[in-house]
C-alpha positions as CSV (number, residue, x, y, z in Angstrom):
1,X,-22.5,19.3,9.6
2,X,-23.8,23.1,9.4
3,X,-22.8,23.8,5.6
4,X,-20.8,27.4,6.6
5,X,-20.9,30.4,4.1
6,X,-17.5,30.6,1.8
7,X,-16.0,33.5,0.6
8,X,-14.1,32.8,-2.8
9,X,-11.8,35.5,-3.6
10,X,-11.7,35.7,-7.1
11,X,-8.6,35.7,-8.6
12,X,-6.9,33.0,-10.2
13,X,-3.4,32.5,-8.3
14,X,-1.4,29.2,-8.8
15,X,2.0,31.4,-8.1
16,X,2.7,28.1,-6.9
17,X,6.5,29.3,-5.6
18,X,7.1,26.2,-3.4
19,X,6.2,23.6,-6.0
20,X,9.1,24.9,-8.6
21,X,10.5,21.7,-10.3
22,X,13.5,23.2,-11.3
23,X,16.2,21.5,-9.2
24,X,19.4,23.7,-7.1
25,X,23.1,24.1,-8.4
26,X,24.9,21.5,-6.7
27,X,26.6,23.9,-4.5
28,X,23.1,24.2,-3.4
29,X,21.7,21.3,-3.0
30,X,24.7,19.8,-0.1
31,X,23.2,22.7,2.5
32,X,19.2,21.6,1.6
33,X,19.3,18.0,2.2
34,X,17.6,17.7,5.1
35,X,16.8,13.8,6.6
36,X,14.2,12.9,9.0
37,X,15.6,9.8,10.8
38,X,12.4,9.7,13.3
39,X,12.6,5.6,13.8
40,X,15.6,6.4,16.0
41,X,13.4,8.6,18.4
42,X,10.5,6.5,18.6
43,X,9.9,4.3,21.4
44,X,11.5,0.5,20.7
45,X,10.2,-1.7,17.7
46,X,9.0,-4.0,19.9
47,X,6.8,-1.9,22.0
48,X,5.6,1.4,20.1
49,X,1.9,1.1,19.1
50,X,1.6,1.4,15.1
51,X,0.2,4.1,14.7
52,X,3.7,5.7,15.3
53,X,4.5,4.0,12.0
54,X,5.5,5.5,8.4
55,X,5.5,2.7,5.8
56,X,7.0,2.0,2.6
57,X,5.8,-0.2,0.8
58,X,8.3,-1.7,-1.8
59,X,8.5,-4.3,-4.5
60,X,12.2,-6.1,-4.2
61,X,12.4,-7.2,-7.2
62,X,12.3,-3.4,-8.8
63,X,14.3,-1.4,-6.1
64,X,18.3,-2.2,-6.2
65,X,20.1,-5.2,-7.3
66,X,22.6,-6.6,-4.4
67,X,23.9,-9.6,-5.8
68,X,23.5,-10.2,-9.6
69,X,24.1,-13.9,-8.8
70,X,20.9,-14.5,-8.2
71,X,18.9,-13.0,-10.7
72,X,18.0,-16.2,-12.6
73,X,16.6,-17.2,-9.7
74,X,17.5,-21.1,-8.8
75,X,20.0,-23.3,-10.0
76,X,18.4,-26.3,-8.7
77,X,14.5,-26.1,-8.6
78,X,13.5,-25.8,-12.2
79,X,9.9,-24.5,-11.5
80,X,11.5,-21.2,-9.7
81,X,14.6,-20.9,-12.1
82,X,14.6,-18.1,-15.0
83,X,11.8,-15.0,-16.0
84,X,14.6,-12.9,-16.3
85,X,14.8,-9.9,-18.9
86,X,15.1,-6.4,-17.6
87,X,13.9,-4.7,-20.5
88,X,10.3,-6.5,-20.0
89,X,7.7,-4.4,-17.8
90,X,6.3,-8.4,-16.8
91,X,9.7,-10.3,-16.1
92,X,12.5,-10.4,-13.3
93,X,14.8,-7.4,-12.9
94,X,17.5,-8.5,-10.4
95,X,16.2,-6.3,-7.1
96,X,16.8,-8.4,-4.2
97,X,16.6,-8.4,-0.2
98,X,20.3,-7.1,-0.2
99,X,19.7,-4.5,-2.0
100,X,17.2,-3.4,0.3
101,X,19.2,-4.0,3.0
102,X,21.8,-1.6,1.0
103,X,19.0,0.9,1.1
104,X,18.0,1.1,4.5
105,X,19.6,4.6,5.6
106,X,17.9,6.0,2.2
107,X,14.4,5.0,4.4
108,X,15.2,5.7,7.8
109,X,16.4,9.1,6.4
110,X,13.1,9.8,4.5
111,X,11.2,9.4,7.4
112,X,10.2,5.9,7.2
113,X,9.7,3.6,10.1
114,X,8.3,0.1,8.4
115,X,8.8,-1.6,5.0
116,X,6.2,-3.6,3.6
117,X,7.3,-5.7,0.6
118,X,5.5,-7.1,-1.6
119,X,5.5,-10.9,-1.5
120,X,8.9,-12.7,-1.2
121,X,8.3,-16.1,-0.7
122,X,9.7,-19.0,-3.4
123,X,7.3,-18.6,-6.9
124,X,6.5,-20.2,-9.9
125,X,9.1,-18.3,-11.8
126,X,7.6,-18.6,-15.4
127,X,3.9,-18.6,-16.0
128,X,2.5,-17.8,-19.7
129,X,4.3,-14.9,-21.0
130,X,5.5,-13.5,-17.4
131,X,7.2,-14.0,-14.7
132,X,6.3,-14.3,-10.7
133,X,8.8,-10.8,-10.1
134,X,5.9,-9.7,-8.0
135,X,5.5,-12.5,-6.0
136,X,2.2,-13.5,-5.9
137,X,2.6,-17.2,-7.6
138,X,4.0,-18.7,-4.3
139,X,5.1,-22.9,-4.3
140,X,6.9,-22.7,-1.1
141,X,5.6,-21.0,2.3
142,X,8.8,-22.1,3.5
143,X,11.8,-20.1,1.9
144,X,12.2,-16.9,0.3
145,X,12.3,-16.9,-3.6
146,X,15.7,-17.5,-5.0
147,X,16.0,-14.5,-7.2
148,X,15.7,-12.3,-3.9
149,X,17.9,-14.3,-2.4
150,X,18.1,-16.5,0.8
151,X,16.1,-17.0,4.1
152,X,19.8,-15.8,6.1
153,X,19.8,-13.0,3.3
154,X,16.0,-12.1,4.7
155,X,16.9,-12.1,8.6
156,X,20.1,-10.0,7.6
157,X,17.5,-7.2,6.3
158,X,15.1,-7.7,9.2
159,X,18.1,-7.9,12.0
160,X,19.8,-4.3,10.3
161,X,16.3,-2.7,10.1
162,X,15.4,-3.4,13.8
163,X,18.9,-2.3,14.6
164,X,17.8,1.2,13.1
165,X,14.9,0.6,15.3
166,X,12.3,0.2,11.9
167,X,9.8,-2.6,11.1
168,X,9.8,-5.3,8.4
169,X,6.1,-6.8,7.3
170,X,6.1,-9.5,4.8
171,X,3.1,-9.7,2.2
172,X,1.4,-13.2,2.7
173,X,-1.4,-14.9,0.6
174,X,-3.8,-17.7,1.6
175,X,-6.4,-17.0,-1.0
176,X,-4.3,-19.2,-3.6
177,X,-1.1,-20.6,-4.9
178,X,0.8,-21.1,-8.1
179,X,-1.1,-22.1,-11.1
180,X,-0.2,-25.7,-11.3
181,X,-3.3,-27.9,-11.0
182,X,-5.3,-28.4,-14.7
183,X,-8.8,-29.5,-15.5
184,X,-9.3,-31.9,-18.4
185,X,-12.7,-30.7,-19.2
186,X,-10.8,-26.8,-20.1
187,X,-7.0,-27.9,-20.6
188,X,-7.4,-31.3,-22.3
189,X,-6.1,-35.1,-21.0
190,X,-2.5,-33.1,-21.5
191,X,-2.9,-29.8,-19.7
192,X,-1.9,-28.1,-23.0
193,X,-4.9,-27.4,-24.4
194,X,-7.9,-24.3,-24.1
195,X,-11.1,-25.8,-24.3
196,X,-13.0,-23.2,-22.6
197,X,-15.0,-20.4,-24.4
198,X,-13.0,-17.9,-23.1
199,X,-9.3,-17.9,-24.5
200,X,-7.2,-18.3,-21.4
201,X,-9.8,-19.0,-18.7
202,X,-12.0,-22.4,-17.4
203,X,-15.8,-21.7,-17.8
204,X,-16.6,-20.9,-13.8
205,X,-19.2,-23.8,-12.7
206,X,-20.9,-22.6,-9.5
207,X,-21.6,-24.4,-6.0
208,X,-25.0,-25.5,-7.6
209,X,-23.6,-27.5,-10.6
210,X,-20.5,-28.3,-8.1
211,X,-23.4,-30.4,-5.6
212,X,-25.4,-31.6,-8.7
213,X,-22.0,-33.5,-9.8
214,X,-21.1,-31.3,-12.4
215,X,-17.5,-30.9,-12.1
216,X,-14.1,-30.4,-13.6
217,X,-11.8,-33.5,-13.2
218,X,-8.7,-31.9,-11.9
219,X,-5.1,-33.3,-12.3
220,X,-1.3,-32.1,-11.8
221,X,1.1,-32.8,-14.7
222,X,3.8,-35.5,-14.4
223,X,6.5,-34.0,-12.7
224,X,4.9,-31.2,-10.6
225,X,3.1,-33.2,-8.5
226,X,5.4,-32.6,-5.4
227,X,6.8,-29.3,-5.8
228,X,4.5,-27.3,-3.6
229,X,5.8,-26.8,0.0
230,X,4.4,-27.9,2.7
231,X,4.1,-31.2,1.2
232,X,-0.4,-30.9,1.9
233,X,-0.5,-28.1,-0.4
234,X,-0.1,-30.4,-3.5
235,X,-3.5,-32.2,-3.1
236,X,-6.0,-30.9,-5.5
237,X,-8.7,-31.9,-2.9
238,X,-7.4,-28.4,-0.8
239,X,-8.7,-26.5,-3.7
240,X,-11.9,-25.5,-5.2
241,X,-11.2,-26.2,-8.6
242,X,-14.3,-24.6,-9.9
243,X,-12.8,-23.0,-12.9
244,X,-11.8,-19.2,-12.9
245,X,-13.2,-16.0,-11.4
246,X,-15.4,-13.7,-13.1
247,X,-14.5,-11.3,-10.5
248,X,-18.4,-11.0,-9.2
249,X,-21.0,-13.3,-7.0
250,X,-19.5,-16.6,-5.4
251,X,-16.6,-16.8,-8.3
252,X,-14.9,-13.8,-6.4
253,X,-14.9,-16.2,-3.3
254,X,-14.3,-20.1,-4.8
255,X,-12.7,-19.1,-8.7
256,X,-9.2,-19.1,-9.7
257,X,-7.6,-16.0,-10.0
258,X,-6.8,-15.9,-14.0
259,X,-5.7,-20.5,-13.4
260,X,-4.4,-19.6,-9.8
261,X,-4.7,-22.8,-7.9
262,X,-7.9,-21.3,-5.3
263,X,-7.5,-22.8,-2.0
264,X,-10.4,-24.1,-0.3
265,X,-10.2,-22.1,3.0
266,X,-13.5,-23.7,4.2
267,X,-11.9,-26.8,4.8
268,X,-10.7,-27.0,8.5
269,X,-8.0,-28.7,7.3
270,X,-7.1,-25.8,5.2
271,X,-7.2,-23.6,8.0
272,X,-5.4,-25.2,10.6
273,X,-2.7,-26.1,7.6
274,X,-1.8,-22.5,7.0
275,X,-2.2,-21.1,10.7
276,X,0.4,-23.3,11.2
277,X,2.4,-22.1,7.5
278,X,2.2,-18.8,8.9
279,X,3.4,-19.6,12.7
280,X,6.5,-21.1,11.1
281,X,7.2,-17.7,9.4
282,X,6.7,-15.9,12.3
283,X,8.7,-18.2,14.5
284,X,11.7,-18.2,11.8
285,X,11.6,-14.3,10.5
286,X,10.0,-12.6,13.8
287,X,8.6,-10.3,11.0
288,X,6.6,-7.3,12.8
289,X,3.4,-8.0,11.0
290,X,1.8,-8.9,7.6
291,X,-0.3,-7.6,4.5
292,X,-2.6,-10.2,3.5
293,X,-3.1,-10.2,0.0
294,X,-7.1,-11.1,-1.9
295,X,-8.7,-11.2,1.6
296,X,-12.3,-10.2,0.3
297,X,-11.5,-13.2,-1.6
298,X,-11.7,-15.7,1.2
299,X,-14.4,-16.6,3.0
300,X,-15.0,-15.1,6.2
301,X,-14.7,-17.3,8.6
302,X,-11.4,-18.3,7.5
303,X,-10.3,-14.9,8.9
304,X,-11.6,-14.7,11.8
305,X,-10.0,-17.9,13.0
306,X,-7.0,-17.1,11.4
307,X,-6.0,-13.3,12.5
308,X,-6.2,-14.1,16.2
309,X,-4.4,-17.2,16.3
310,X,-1.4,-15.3,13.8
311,X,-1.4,-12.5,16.6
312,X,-1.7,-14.5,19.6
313,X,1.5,-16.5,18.5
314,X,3.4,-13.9,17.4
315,X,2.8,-12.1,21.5
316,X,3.6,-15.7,22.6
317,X,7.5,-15.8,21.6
318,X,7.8,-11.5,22.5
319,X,6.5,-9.7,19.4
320,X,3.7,-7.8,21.3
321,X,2.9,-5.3,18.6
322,X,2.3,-7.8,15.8
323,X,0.1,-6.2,13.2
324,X,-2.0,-7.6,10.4
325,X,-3.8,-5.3,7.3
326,X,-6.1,-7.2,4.7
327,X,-6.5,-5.8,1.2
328,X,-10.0,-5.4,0.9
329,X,-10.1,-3.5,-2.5
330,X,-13.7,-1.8,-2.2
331,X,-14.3,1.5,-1.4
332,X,-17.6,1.5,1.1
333,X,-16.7,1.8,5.0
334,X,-19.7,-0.5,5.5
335,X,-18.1,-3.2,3.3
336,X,-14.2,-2.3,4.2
337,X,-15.4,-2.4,8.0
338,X,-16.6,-6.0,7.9
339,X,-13.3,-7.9,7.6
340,X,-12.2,-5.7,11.0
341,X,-15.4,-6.4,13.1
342,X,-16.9,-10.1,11.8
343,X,-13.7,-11.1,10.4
344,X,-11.4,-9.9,13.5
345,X,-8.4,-8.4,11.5
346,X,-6.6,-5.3,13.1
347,X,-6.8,-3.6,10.5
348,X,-7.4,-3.0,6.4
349,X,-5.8,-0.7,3.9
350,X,-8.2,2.0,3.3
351,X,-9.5,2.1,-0.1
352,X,-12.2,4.1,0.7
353,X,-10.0,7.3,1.5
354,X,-7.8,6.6,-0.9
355,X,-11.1,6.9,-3.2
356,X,-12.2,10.4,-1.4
357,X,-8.9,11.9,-2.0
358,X,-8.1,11.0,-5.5
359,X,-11.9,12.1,-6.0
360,X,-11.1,15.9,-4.4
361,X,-7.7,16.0,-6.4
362,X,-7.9,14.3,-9.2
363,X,-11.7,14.4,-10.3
364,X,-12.4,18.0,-8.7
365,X,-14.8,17.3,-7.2
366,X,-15.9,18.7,-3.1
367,X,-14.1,18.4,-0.4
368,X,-17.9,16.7,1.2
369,X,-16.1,13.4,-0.4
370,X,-13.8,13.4,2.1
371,X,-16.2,13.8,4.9
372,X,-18.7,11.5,3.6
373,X,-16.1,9.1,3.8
374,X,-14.6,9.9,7.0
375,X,-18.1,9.9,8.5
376,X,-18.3,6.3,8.0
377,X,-15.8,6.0,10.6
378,X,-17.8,4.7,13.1
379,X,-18.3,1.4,11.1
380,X,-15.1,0.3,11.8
381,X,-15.0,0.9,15.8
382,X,-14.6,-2.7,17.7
383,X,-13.6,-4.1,21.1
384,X,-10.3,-4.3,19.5
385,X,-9.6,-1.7,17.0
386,X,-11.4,1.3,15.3
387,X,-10.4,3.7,12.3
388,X,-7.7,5.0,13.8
389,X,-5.6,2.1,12.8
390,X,-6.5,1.8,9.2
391,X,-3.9,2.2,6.5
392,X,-4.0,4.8,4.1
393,X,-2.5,5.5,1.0
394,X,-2.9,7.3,-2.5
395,X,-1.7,4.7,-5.2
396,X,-0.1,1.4,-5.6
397,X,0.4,-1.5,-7.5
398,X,-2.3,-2.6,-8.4
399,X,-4.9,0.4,-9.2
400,X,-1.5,2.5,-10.4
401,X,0.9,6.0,-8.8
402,X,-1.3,8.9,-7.5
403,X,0.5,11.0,-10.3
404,X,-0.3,8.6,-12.7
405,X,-3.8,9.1,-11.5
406,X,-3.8,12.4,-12.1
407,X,-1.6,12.9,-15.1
408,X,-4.6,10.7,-17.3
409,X,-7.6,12.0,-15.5
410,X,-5.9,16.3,-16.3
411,X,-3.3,15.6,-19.1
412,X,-2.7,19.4,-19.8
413,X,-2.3,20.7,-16.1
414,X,1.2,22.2,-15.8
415,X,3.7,20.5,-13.5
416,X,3.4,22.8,-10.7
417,X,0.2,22.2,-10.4
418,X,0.5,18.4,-10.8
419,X,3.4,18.7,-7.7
420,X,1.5,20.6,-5.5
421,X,-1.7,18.2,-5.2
422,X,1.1,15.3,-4.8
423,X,2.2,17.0,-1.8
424,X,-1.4,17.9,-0.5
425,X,-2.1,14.5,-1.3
426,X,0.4,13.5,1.2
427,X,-0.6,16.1,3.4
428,X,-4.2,14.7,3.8
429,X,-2.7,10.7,4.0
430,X,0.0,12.1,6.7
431,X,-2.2,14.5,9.2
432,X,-5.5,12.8,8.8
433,X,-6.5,9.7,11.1
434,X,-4.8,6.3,10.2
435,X,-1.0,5.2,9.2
436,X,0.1,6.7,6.1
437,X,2.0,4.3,2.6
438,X,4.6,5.8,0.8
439,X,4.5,3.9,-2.6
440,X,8.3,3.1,-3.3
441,X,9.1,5.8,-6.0
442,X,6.3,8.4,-5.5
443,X,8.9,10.0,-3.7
444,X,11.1,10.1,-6.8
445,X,8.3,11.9,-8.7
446,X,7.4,8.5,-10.2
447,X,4.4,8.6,-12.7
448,X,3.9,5.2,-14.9
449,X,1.7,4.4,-18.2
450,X,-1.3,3.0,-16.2
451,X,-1.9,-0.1,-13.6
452,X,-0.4,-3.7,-12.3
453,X,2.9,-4.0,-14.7
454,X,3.0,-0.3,-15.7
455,X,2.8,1.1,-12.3
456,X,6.2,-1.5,-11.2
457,X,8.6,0.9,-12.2
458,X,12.8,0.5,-11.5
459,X,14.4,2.5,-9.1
460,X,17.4,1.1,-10.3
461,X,18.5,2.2,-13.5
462,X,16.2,0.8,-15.5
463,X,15.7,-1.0,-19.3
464,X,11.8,-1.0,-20.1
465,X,11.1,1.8,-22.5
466,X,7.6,2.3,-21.4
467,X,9.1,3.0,-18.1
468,X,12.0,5.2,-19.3
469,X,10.0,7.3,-21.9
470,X,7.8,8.7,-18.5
471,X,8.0,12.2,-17.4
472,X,8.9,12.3,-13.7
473,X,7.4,14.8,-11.7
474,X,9.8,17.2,-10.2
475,X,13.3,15.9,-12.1
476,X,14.6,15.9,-15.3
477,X,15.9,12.0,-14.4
478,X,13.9,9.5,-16.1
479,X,13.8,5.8,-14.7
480,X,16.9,5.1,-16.9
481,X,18.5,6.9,-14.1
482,X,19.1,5.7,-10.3
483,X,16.1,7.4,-8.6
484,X,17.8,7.5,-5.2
485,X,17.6,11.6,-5.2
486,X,17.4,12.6,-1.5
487,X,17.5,16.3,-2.8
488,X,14.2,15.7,-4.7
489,X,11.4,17.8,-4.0
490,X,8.7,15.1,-3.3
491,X,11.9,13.1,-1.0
492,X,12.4,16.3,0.7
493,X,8.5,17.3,1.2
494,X,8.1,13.7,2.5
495,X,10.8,14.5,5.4
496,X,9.0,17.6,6.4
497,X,6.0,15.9,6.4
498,X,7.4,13.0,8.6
499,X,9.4,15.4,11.2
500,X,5.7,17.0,11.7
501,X,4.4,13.7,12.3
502,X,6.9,13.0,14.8
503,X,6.7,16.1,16.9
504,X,3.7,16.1,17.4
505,X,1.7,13.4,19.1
506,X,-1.8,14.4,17.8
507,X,-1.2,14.1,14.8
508,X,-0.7,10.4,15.2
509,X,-2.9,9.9,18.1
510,X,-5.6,12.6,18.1
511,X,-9.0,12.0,17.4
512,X,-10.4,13.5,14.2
513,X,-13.4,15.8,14.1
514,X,-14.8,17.3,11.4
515,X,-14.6,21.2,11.2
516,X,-15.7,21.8,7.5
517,X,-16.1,20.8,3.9
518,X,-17.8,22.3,0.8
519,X,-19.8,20.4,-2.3
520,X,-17.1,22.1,-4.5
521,X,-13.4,22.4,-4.2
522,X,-12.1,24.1,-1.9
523,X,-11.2,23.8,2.1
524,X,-11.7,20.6,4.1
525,X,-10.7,21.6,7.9
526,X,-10.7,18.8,10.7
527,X,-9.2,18.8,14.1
528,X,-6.9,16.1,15.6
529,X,-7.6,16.2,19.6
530,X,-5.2,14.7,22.0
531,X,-4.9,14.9,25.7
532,X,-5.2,18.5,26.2
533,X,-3.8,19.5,23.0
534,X,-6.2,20.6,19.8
535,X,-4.5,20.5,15.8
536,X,-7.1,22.4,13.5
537,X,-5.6,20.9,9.8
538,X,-7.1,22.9,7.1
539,X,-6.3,21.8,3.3
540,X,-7.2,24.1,0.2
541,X,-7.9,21.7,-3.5
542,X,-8.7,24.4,-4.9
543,X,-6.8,26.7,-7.3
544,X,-8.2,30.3,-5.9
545,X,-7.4,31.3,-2.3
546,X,-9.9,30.4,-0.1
547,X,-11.3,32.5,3.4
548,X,-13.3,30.7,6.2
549,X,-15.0,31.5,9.3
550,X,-14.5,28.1,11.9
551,X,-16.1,27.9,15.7
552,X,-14.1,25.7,17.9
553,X,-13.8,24.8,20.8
554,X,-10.2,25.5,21.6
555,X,-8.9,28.8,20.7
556,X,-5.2,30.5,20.4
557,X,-4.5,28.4,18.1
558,X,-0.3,29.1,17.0
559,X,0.9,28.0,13.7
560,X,2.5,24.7,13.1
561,X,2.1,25.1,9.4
562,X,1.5,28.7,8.2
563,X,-1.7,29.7,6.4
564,X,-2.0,32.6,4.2
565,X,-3.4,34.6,7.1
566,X,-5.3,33.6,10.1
567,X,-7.1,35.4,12.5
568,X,-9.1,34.6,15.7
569,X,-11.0,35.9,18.5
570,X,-12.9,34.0,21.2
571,X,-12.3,30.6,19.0
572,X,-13.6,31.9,16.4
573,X,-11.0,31.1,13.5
574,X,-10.7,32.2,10.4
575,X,-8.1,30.8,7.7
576,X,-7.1,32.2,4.8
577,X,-5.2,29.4,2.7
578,X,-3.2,29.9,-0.8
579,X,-4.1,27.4,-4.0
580,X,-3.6,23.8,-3.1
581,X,-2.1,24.2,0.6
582,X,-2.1,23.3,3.5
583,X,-1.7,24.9,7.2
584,X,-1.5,23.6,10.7
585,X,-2.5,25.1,13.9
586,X,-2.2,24.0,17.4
587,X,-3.7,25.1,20.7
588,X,-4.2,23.7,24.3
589,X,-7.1,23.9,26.1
């Protein structure tokens, strides 16, 4: 791309009117609620192509207790009974599936048309000094984990959300189960014992010392030996059992994660086992898709036996838009592209924009992040899918909350500031290519102390000090509080952001095209193109006003979103945008 001449005009000018935490008088606040219910207008569940879709992606157990009945999980199955203590950031709160059920018109309202929860199926509830709350310590592919409640509980939730015309995806695993299996060499004859060098972990012993016979001699205590579901899940000869991961080199593919039981997913055995775990699912739930957790962890050609034959059953019995996204967490489209092409998944989340954007917000740094990122597009383009159909997003679980992000990398930025790159963060993730994630509680101004346990925060009133000692963005709540303000700033930019989405089809659909970027912040412009219909999307990360001269090849282009000032002649555009904005401009051809 031609690098075009900038013109910086040089004042300082974060008058930053629109991102003015300071919330209405009540009287207010009843006429400025506006809700974006847009899964009603969409075409049907069943037939609308995904990237119509708006997700949420929510963990149960931290969203709004239901039923306090079940918070102890089981009363029967010891293993998946207990873990929990609300005022622990690693334990069981009480959020369940009817609570989210509860919850539903809060979504739709917001603008969102699918929920992705994190995993819900039946876990080891107790494991060292925390619990499975998150769900990724799964004994049973069978039945939802008692603490969220039941498998009718779980086709309630999916039978109201399709009524409201939304999507439910589930959160699967195949790279491992619950840490149950021990080695005698690491744990000792009892399974009690650390033998290894490494407090906590087994020594990893590669596929060379595996095929020269040195190996660990694994066992499963007395009395756990049959309480993984389906019943084949219990052999140790379905695992690797090469000790734990040291996150690099063939350990990231065949180690336990931290004692997770690794399942050897080269064995056909394997393979066939959980295409036919996850059928059941499918059959039972009629979920609209899944996220499939660790898949860089799993060898390839697991998935790309695996993904078709999930798909092609799920068309078979009349869910024709079945959708699957890996988490491949890497942040190179040649790398992220591979699990789509060679490994035939629809789709992955996009770690690599997520990267490029928290790089131009966060770090500073040029808006050329973004489109060296986005020019890596063409990686991903397949008989079957192409970039369009990624999923982005700008924080989660796992890596922590955008604001979070933000708040650590430029403690003393002011809170206006800190809200408007949220919302141009949201901006970018809505209006560029791919199917935007709205991180249950961004929305609420959510912040967090860091990653994994401190980025899990209640939107229930919660009891964890590290949580309730936060400052939220945009409220003077803290997570103490209910967080279920649909007059909050970030709730109510996120309803704008969706009714845009909605209205206009490029912005889904369009394909992007690269207008202009700079090695320092400042604009990044592209252009979504759709039938005969051009959107020129121009963001400003900058904190000075910024003045561009664009060629396209539409012209009268009429605002969508307003810039500063604009003005054109002969598609020649030029865009004058305010500190950390955003405009939108549309023409026809």
């Amino acid at each position: 791309m031609n690098r075009l001449k900038i013109v910086i005009l040089g004042f300082f000018a974060l008058a930053l009117s629109a991102c003015d935490s300071v919330k209405p008088d009540s009287e207010q606040v009843e006429t400025q609620i506006k809700t974006a219910k847009i899964s009603a207008e969409l075409p049907h569940y069943l037939t609308r192509d995904i990237r119509d879709e708006v997700f949420y992606f929510v963990m149960p157990d931290r969203f709004h207790n239901g039923d306090t009945s079940n918070d102890n999980g089981s009363v029967t199955i010891l293993e998946s009974q207990g873990g929990f203590d609300p005022s622990s950031n690693g334990h069981y709160h009480g959020g369940d599936i009817i609570g989210l059920k509860e919850k539903l018109p809060y979504l739709q309202e917001m603008g969102i048309t699918s929920i992705w929860m994190t995993p819900i199926m039946r876990n080891q509830a107790v494991q060292g000094d925390s619990s499975g709350y998150h769900g990724y310590w799964v004994l049973d592919f069978t039945e939802i984990d008692p603490h969220l409640g039941s498998n009718q509980d779980l086709k309630n939730l999916i039978d109201a959300a399709h009524a409201l015309n939304m999507k439910v995806f589930f959160d699967i695993i195949a790279n491992h189960s619950a840490d149950v299996i021990k080695y005698k060499e690491c744990h000792g004859e009892n399974g009690d014992q650390q033998l290894g060098e490494t407090k906590g972990l087994c020594d990893y012993k590669t596929l060379e010392q595996i095929a020269n016979g040195d190996t660990y001699s694994a066992f499963v205590l007395p009395g756990s030996e049959d309480i993984k579901v389906p019943q084949w899940l219990n052999d140790p000869k379905y695992y690797n059992n090469q000790g734990d991961s040291t996150w690099e080199g063939e350990s990231s593919v065949y180690g336990d994660f931290a004692g997770l039981d690794d399942i050897d997913t080269a064995n056909p055995e394997v393979i066939s086992g959980l295409i036919e775990v996850f059928k059941n699912v499918v059959s039972e739930f009629k979920p609209d898709g899944f996220r499939i957790d660790t898949v860089k962890h799993v060898n390839m050609e697991f998935w790309s036996e695996f993904s078709p034959a999930i798909v092609e059953h799920a068309k078979s019995i009349g869910i024709e838009q079945f959708f699957m996204f890996g988490e491949v967490y890497d942040f190179t489209p040649e790398f992220l592209s591979t699990f789509t092409t060679t490994g035939k998944m629809q789709s992955i989340l996009d770690f690599a924009v997520q990267g490029a954007i928290s790089k131009t917000l966060v770090e500073h740094k040029g808006t050329n992040e973004l489109e060296n990122i986005f020019n890596g597009d063409h990686y991903y383009q397949d008989e079957d899918s192409d970039a369009s159909m990624l999923v982005t997003f700008t924080g989660n679980h796992d890596m922590g909350r955008f604001a979070h992000l933000l708040d650590k990398e430029n403690p003393e930025m002011s809170e206006p500031e800190k809200l408007a790159r949220v919302k141009l963060s949201n901006a970018l993730m809505y209006f560029s290519r791919g199917i935007p994630v709205v991180y249950y509680g961004d929305e609420q101004g959510f912040v967090g102390d860091g990653n994994d346990k401190n980025s899990r925060q209640d939107m229930m009133p919660s009891k964890v000090d590290i949580y309730n000692d936060d400052d939220l963005i945009g409220t003077d709540a803290t997570t103490a509080d209910a967080n279920f303000d649909q007059s909050h700033v970030l709730y109510q930019d996120l309803v704008n952001l969706a009714s845009l989405y909605l209205e206009h089809d490029a912005l889904r659909h369009g394909k992007q095209e690269q207008v202009y970027s700079q090695q320092t912040p400042g604009l990044y412009a592209f252009t979504r193109t759709f039938k005969n219909e051009q959107y020129l999307v121009v963001a400003n990360t900058a904190t000075t006003e910024q003045k561009q001269t664009m060629t396209l090849s539409y012209n009268d282009f009429k605002p969508v979103v307003l810039a500063k000032d604009k003005s054109e002649n002969n598609g020649v555009v030029t865009m004058n945008l305010a500190p950390l904005t955003y405009a939108i401009y549309k023409a026809k051809k």
